[in-house]
DSSP file (Angstrom, degrees, kcal/mol; ACC not computed):
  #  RESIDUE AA STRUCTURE BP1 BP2  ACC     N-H-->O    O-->H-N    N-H-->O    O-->H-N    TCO  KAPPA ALPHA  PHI   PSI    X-CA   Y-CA   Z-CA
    1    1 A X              0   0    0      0, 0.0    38,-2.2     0, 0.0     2,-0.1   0.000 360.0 360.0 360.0 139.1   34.5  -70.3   29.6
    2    2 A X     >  -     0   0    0     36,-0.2     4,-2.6     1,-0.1     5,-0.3  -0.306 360.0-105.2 -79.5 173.9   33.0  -73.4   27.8
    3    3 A X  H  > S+     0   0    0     34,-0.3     4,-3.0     1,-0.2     5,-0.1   0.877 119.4  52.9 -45.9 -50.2   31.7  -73.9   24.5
    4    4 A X  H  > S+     0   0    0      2,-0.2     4,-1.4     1,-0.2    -1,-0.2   0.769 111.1  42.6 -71.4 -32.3   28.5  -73.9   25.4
    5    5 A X  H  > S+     0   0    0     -3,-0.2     4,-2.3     2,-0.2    -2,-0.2   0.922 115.7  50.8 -65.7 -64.9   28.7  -70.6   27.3
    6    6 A X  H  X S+     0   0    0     -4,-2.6     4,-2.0     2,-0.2     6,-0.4   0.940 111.5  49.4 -48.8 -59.6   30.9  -69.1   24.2
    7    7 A X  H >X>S+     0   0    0     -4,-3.0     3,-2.7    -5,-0.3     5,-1.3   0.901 113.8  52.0 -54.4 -77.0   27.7  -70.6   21.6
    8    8 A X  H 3<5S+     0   0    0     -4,-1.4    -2,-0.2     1,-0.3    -1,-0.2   0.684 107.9  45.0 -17.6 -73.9   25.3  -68.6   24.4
    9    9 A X  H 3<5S+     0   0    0     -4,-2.3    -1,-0.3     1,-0.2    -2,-0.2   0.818 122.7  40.2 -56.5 -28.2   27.0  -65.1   24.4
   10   10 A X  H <<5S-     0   0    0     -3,-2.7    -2,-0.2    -4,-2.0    -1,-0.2   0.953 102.7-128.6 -94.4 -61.7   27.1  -65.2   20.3
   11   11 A X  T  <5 +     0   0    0     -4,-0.9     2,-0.2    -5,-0.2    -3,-0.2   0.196  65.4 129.4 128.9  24.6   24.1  -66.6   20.0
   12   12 A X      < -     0   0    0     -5,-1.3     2,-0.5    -6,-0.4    -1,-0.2  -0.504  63.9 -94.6 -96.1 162.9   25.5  -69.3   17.8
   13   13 A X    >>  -     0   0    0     -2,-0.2     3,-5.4     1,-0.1     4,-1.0  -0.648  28.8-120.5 -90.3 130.4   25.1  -73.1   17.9
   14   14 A X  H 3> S+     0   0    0     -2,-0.5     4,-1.7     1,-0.3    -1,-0.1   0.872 120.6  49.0 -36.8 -47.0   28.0  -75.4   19.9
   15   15 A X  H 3> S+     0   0    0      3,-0.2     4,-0.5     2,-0.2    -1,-0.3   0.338 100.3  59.7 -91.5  33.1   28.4  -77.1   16.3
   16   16 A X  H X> S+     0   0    0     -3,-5.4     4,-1.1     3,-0.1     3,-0.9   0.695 112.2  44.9 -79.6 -70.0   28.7  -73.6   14.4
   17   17 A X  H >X S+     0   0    0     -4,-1.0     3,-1.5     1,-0.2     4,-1.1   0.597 114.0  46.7 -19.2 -92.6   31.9  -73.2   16.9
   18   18 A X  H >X S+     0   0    0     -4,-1.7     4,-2.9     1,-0.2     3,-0.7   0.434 116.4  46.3  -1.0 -70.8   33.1  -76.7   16.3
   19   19 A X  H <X S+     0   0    0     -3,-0.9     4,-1.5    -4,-0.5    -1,-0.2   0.828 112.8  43.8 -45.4 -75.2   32.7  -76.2   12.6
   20   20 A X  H <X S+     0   0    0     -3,-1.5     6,-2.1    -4,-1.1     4,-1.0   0.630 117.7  53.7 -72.6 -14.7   34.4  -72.5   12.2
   21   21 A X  H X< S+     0   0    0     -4,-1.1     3,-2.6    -3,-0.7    -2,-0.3   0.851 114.4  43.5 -62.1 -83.8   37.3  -74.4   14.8
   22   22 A X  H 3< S+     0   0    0     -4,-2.9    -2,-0.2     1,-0.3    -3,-0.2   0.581 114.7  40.5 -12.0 -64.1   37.5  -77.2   12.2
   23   23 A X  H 3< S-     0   0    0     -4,-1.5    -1,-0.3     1,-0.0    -3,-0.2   0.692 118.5-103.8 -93.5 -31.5   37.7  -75.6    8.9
   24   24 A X  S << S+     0   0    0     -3,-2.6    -2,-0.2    -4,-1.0    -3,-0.2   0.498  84.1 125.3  96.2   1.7   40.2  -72.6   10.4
   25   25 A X  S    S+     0   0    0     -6,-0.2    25,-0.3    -5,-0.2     2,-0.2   0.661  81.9  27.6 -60.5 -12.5   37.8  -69.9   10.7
   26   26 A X  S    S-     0   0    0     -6,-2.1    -2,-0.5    -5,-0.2     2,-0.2  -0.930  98.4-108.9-122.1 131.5   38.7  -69.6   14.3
   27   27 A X        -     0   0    0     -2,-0.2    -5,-0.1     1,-0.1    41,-0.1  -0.425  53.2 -74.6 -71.1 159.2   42.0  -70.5   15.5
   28   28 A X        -     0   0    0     -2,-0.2     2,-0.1    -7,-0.1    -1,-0.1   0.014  46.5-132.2 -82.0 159.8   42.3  -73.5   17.5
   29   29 A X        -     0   0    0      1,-0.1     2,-0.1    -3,-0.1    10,-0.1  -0.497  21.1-117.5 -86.4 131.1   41.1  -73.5   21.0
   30   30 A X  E     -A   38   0A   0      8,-0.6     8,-2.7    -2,-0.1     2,-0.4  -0.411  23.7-135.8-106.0-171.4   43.0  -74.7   23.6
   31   31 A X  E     -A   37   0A   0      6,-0.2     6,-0.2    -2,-0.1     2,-0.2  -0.903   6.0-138.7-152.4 140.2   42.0  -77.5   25.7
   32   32 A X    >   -     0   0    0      4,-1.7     3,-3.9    -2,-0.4     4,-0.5  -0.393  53.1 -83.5 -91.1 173.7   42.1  -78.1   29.3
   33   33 A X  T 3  S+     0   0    0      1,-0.4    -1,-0.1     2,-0.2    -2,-0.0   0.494 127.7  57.9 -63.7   6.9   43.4  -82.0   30.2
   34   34 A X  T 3  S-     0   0    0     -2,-0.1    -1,-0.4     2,-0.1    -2,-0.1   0.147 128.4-100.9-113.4   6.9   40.2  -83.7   29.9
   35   35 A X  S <  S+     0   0    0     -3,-3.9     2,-0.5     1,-0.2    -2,-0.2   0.709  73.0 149.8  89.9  27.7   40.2  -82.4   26.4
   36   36 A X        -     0   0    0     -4,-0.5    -4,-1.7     1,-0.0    -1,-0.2  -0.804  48.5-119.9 -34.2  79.7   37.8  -79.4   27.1
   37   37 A X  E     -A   31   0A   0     -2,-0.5     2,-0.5    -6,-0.2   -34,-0.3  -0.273  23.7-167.4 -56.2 144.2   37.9  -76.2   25.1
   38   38 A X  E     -A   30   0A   0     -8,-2.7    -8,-0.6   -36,-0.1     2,-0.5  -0.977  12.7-150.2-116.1 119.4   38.6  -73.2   27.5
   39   39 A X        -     0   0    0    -38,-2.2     2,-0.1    -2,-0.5     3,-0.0  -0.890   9.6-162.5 -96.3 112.6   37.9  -70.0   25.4
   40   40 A X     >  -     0   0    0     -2,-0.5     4,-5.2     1,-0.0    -1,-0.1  -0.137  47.3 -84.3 -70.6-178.0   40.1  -67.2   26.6
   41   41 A X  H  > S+     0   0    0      1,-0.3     4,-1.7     2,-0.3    -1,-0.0   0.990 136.3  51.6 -68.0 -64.6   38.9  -63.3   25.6
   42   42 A X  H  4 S+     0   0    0      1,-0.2     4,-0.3     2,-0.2    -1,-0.3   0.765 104.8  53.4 -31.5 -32.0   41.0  -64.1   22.2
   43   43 A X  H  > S+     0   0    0      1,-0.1     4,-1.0     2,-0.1    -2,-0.3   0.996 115.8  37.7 -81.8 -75.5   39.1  -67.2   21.9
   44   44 A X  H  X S+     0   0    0     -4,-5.2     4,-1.6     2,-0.2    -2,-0.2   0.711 114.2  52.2 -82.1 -24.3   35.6  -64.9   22.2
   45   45 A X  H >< S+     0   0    0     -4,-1.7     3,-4.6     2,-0.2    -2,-0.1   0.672 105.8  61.9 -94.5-116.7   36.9  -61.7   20.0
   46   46 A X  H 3> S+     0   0    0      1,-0.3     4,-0.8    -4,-0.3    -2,-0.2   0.105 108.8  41.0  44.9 -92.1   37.7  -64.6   17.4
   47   47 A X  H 3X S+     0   0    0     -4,-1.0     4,-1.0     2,-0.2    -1,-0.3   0.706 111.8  52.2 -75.3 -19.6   33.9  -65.5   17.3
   48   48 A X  H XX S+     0   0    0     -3,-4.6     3,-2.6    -4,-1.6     4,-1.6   0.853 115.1  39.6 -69.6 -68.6   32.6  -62.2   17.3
   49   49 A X  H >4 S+     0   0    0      1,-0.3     3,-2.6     2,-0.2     5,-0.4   0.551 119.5  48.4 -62.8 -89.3   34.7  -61.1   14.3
   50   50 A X  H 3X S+     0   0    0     -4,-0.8     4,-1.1     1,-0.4    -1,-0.3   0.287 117.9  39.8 -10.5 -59.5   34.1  -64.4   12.7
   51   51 A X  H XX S+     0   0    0     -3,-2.6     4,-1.4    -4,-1.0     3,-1.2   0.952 116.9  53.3 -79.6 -57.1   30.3  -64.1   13.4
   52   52 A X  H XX S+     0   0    0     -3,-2.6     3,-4.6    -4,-1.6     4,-1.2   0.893 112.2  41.9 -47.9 -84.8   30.3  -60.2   12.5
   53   53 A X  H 34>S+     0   0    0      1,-0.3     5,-0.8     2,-0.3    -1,-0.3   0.469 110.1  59.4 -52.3 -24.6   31.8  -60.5    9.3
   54   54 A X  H <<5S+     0   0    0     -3,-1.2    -1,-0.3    -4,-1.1    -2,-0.2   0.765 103.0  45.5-107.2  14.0   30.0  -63.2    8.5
   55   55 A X  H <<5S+     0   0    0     -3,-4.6    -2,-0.3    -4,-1.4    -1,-0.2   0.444 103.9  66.5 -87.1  -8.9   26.7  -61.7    8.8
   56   56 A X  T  <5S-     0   0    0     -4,-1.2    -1,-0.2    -5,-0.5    -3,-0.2   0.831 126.2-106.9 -76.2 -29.7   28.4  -58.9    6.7
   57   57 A X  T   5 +     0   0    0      1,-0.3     2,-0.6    -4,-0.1    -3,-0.2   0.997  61.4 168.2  86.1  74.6   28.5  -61.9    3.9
   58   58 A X      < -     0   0    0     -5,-0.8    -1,-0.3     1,-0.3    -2,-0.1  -0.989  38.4-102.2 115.1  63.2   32.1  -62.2    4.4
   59   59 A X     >  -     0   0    0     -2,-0.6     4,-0.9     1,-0.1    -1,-0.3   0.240  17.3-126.6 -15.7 149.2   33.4  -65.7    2.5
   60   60 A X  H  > S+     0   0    0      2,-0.1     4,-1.3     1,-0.1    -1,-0.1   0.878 116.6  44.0 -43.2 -60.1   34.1  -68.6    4.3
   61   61 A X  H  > S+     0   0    0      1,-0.2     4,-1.9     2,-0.2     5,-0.3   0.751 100.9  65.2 -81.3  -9.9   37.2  -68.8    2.9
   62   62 A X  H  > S+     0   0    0      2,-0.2     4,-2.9     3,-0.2     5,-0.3   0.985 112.0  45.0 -33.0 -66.7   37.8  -65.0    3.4
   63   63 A X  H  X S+     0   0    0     -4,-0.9     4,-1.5     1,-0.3    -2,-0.2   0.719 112.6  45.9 -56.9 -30.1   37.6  -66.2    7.2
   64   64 A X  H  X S+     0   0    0     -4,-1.3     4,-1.8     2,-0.2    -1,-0.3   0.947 113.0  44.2 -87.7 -58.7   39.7  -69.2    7.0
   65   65 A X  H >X S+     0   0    0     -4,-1.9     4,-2.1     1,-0.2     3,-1.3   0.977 118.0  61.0 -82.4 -51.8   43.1  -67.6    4.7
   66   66 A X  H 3X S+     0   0    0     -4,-2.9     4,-1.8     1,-0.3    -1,-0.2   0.929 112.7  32.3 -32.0 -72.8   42.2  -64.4    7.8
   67   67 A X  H 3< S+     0   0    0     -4,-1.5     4,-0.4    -5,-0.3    -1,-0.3   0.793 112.2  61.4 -68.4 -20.8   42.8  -66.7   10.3
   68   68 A X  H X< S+     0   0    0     -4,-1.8     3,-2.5    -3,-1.3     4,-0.3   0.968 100.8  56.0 -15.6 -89.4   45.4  -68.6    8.5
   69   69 A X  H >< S+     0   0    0     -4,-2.1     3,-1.0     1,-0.3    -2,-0.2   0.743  97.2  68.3 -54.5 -33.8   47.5  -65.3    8.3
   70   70 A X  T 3< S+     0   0    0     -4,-1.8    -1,-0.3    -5,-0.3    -2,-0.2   0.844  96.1  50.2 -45.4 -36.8   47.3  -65.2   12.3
   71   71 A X  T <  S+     0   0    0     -3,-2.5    -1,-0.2    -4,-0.4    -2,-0.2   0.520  97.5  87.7 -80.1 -10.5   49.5  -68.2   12.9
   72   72 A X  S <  S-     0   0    0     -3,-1.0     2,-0.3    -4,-0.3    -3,-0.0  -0.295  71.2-146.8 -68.1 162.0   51.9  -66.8   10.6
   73   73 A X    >>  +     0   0    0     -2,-0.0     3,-1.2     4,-0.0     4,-0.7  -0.698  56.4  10.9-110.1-167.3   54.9  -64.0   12.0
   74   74 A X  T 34 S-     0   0    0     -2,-0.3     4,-0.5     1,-0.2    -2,-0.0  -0.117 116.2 -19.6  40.3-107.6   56.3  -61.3   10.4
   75   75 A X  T >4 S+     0   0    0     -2,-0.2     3,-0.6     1,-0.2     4,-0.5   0.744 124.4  65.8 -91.4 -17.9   55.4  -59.4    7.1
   76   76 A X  G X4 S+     0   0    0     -3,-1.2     3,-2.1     1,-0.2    -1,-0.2   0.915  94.7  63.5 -70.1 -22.1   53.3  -62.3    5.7
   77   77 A X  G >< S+     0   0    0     -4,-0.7     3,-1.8     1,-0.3     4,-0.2   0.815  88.8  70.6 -71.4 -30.2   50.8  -61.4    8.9
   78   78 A X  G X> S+     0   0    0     -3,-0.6     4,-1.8    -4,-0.5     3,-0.9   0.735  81.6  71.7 -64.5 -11.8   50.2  -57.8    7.3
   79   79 A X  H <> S+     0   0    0     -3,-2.1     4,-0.8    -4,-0.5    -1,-0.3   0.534  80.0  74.1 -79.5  19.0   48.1  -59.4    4.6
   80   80 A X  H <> S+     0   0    0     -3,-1.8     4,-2.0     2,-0.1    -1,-0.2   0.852 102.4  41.9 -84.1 -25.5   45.4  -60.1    7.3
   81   81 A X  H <> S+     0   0    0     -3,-0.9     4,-2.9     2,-0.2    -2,-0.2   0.808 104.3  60.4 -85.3 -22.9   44.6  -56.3    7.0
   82   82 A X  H  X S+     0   0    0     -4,-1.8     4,-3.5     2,-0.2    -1,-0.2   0.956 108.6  53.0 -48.5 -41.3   44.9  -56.1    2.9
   83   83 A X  H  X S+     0   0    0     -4,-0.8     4,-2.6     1,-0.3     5,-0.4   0.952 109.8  48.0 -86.0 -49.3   41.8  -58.8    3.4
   84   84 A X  H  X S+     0   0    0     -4,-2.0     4,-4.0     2,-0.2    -1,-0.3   0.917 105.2  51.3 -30.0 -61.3   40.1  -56.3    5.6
   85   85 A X  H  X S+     0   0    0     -4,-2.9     4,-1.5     2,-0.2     5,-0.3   0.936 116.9  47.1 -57.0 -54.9   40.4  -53.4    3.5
   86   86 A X  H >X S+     0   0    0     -4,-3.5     4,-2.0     1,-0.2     3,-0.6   0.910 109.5  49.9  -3.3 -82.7   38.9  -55.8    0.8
   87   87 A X  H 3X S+     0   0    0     -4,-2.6     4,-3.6     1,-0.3    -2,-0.2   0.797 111.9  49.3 -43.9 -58.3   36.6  -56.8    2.8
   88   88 A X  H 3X S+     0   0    0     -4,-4.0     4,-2.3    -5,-0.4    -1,-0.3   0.933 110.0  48.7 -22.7 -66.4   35.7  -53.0    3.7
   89   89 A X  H << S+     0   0    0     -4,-1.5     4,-0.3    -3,-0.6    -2,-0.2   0.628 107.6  56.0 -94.0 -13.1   35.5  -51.7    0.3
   90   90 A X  H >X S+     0   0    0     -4,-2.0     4,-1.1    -5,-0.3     3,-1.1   0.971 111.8  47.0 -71.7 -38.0   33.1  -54.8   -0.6
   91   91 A X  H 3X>S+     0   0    0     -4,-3.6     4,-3.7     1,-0.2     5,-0.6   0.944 103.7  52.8 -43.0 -54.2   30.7  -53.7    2.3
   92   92 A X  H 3<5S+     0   0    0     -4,-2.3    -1,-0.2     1,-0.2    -2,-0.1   0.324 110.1  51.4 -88.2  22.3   30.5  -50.2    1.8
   93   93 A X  H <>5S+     0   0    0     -3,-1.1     4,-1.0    -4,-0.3    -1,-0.2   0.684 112.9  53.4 -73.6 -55.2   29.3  -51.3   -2.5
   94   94 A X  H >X5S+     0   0    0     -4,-1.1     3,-2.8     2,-0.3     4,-0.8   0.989 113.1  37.0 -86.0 -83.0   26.9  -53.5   -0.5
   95   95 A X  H >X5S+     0   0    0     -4,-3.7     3,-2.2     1,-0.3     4,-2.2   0.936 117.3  54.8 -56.7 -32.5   25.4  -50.2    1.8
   96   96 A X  H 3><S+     0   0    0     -5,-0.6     4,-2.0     1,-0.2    -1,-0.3   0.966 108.0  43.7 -72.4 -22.6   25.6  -48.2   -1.1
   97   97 A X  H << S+     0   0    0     -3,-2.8     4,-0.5    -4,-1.0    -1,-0.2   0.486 117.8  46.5 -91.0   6.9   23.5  -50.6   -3.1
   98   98 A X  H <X S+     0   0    0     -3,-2.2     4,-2.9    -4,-0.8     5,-0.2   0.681 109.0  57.0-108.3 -19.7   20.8  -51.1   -0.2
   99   99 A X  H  X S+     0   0    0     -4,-2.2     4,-4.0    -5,-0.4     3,-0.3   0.991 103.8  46.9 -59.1 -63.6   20.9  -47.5    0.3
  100  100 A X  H >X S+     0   0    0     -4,-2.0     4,-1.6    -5,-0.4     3,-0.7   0.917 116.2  51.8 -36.9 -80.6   19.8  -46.9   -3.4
  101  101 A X  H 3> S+     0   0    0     -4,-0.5     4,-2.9     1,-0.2    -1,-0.2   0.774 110.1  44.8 -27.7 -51.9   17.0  -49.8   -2.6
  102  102 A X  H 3X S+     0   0    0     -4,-2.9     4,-3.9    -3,-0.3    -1,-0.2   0.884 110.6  56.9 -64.3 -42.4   15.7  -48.1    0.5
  103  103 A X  H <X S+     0   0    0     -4,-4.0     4,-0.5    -3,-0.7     5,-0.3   0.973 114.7  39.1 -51.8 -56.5   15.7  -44.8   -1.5
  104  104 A X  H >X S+     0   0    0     -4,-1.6     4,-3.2    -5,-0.2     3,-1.2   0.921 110.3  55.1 -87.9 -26.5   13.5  -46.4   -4.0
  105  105 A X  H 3X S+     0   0    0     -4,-2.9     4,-3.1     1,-0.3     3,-0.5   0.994 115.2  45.9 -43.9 -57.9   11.1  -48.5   -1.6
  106  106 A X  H 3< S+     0   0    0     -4,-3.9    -1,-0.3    -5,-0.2    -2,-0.2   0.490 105.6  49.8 -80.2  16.8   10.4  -45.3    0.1
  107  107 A X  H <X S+     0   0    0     -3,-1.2     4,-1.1    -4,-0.5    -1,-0.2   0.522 118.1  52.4 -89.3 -40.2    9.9  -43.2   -3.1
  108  108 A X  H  < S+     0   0    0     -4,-3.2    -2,-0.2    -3,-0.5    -3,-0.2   0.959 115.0  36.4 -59.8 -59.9    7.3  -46.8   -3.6
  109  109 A X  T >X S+     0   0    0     -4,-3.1     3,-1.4    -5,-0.2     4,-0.5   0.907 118.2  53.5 -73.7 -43.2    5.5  -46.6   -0.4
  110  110 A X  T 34 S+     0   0    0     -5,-0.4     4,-0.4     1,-0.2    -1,-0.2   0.981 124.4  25.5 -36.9 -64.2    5.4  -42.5   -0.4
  111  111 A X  T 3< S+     0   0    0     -4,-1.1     4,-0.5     1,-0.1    -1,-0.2   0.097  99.6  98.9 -99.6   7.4    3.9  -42.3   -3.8
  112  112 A X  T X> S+     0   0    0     -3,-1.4     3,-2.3     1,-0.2     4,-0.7   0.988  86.2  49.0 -78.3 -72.4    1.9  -46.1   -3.8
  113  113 A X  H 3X S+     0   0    0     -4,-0.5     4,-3.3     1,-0.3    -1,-0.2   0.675 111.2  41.6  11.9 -79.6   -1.2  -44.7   -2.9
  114  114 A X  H 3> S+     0   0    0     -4,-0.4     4,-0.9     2,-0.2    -1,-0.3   0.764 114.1  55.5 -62.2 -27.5   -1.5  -42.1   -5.3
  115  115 A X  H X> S+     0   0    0     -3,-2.3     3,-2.8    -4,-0.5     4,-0.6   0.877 114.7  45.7 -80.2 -87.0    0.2  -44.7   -8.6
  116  116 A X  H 3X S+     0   0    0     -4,-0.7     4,-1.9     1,-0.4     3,-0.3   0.515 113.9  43.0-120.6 -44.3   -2.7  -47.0   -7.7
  117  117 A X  H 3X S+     0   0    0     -4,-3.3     4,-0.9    -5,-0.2    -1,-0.4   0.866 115.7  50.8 -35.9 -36.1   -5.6  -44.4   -7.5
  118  118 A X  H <X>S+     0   0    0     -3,-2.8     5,-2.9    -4,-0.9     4,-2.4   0.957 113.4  45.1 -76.4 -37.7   -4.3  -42.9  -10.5
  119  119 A X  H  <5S+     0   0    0     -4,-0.6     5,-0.3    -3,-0.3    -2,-0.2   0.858 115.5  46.7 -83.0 -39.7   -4.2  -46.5  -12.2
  120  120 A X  H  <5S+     0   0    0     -4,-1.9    -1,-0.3     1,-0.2    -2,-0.2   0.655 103.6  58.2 -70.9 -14.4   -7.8  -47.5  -10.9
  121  121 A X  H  <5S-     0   0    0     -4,-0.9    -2,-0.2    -3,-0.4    -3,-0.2   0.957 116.4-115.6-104.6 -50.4   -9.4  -44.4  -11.9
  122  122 A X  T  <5S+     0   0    0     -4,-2.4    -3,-0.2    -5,-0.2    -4,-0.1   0.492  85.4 121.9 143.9  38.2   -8.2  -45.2  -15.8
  123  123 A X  S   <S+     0   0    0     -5,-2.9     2,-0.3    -6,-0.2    -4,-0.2   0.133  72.7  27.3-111.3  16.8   -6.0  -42.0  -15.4
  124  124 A X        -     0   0    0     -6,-0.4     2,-0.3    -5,-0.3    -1,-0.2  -0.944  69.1-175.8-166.2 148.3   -2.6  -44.0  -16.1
  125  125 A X        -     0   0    0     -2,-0.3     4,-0.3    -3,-0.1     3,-0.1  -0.694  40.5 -74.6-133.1-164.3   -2.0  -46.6  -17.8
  126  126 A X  S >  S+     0   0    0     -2,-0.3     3,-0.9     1,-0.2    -1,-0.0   0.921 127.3  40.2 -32.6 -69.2    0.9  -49.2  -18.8
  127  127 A X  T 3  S+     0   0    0      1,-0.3    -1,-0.2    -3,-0.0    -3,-0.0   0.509 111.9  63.2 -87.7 -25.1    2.7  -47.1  -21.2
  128  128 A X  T 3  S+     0   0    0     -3,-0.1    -1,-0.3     2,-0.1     2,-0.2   0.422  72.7 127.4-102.4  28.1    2.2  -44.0  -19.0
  129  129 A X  S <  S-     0   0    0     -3,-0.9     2,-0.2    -4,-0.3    -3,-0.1  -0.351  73.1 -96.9 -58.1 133.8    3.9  -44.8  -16.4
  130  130 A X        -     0   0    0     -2,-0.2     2,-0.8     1,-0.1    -1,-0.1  -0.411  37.6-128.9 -56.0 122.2    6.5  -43.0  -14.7
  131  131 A X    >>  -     0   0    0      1,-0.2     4,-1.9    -2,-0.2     3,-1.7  -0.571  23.3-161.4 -89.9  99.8   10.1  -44.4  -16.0
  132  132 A X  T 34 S+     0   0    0     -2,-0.8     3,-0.5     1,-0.3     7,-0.3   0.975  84.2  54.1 -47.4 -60.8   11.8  -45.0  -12.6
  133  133 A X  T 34 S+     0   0    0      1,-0.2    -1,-0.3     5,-0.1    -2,-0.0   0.045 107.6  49.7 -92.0  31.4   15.2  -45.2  -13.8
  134  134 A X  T <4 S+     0   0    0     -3,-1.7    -1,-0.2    -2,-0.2    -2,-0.2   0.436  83.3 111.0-118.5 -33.6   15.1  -41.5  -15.7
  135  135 A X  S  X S-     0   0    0     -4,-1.9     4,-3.4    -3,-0.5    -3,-0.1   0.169  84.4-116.7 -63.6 158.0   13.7  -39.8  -12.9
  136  136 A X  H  > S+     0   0    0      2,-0.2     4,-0.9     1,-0.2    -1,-0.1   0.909 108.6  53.2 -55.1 -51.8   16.2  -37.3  -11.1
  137  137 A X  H >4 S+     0   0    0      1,-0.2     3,-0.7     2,-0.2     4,-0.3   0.946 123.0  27.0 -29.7 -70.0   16.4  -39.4   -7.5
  138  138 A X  H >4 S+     0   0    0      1,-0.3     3,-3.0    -6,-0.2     4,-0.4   0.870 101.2  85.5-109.8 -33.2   17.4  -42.7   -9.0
  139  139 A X  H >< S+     0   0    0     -4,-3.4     3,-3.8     1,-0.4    -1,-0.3   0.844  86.3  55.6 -30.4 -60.2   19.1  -41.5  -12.1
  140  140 A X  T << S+     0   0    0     -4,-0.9    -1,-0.4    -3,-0.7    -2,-0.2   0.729 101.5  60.6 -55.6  -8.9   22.3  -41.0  -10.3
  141  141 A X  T X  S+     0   0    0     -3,-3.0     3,-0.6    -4,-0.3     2,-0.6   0.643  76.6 112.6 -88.7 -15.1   22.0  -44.8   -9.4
  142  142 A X  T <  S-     0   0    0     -3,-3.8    -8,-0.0    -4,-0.4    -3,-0.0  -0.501  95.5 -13.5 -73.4 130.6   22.0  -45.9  -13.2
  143  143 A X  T 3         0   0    0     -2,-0.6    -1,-0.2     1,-0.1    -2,-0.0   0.934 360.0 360.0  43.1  82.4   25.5  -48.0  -14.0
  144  144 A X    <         0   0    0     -3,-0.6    -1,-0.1     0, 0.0    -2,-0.1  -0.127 360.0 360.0-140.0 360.0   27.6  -47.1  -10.6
C-alpha cells in the first residue's frame, strides 16, 4: 500500500504520515528500492492507534517514547503498556468530566425555557437564582 492510499483509509494528510514517521510516532516504514514506503498491516494498525489516541488528546510525546519502547526487546518493552494504562486512566477523568458537562447542558436545555420565562416575567431575578453547584444532580460533581 502507498502513502497516499494509507493517508486515504485514515483520513489523514500524506504529510501528517511523513511527520508522525519523522518525529517516531510511527515506526519507520520500510521502503521498497526506489525509495517508496510500502505500509504493511503493522504499518496501518501503527496509524490507527497513533491517529486514535491522538484524537483521544494523547501527547505527542506519549506517542513517540510508545513507539520508542517498540524497537526495544525484552522487559524495557512492558513499559509500552504502563503508558497505556496512563493513558487509560487519563481518558476515563476526561469522559467522566464530559459526562458531568452533558449532565448539566441537558439539565440547561430541559429547564431553559422555563429560567427565561421565569426571568422575563420579573418572577426571578439575579440573586434568586437557582445555585447550580448545591443542587442534588451536580453536587456530587463538586471537587472530584
Amino acid at each position: 500500500m502507498t502513502i497516499k492510499e494509507a493517508a486515504d483509509m485514515f483520513d489523514l494528510t500524506v504529510d501528517t504520515i511523513r511527520y508522525y514517521e519523522k518525529i517516531g510516532v510511527i515506526p519507520p516504514i520500510t521502503r521498497d528500492k526506489r525509495g517508496y514506503r510500502v505500509f504493511t498491516k503493522r504499518d496501518l494498525n501503527w496509524i490507527f492507534l497513533a491517529k486514535s489516541l491522538r484524537n483521544a488528546g494523547v501527547s505527542i510525546e506519549s506517542l513517540v517514547e510508545f513507539a520508542a519502547l517498540s524497537q526495544v526487546s525484552g522487559d524495557e518493552r512492558l513499559a509500552q503498556k504502563e503508558i497505556l494504562k496512563a493513558q487509560l486512566i487519563e481518558l476515563e477523568e476526561k469522559l467522566s468530566d464530559l459526562h458531568k458537562t452533558r449532565d448539566l447542558l441537558t439539565y440547561k436545555i430541559e429547564t431553559y425555557d422555563d429560567h427565561i420565562a421565569k426571568f422575563n416575567n420579573g418572577k426571578l431575578s439575579d440573586d434568586e437564582v437557582e445555585e447550580l453547584w448545591k443542587m442534588k444532580h451536580f453536587k456530587r460533581y463538586i471537587n472530584q
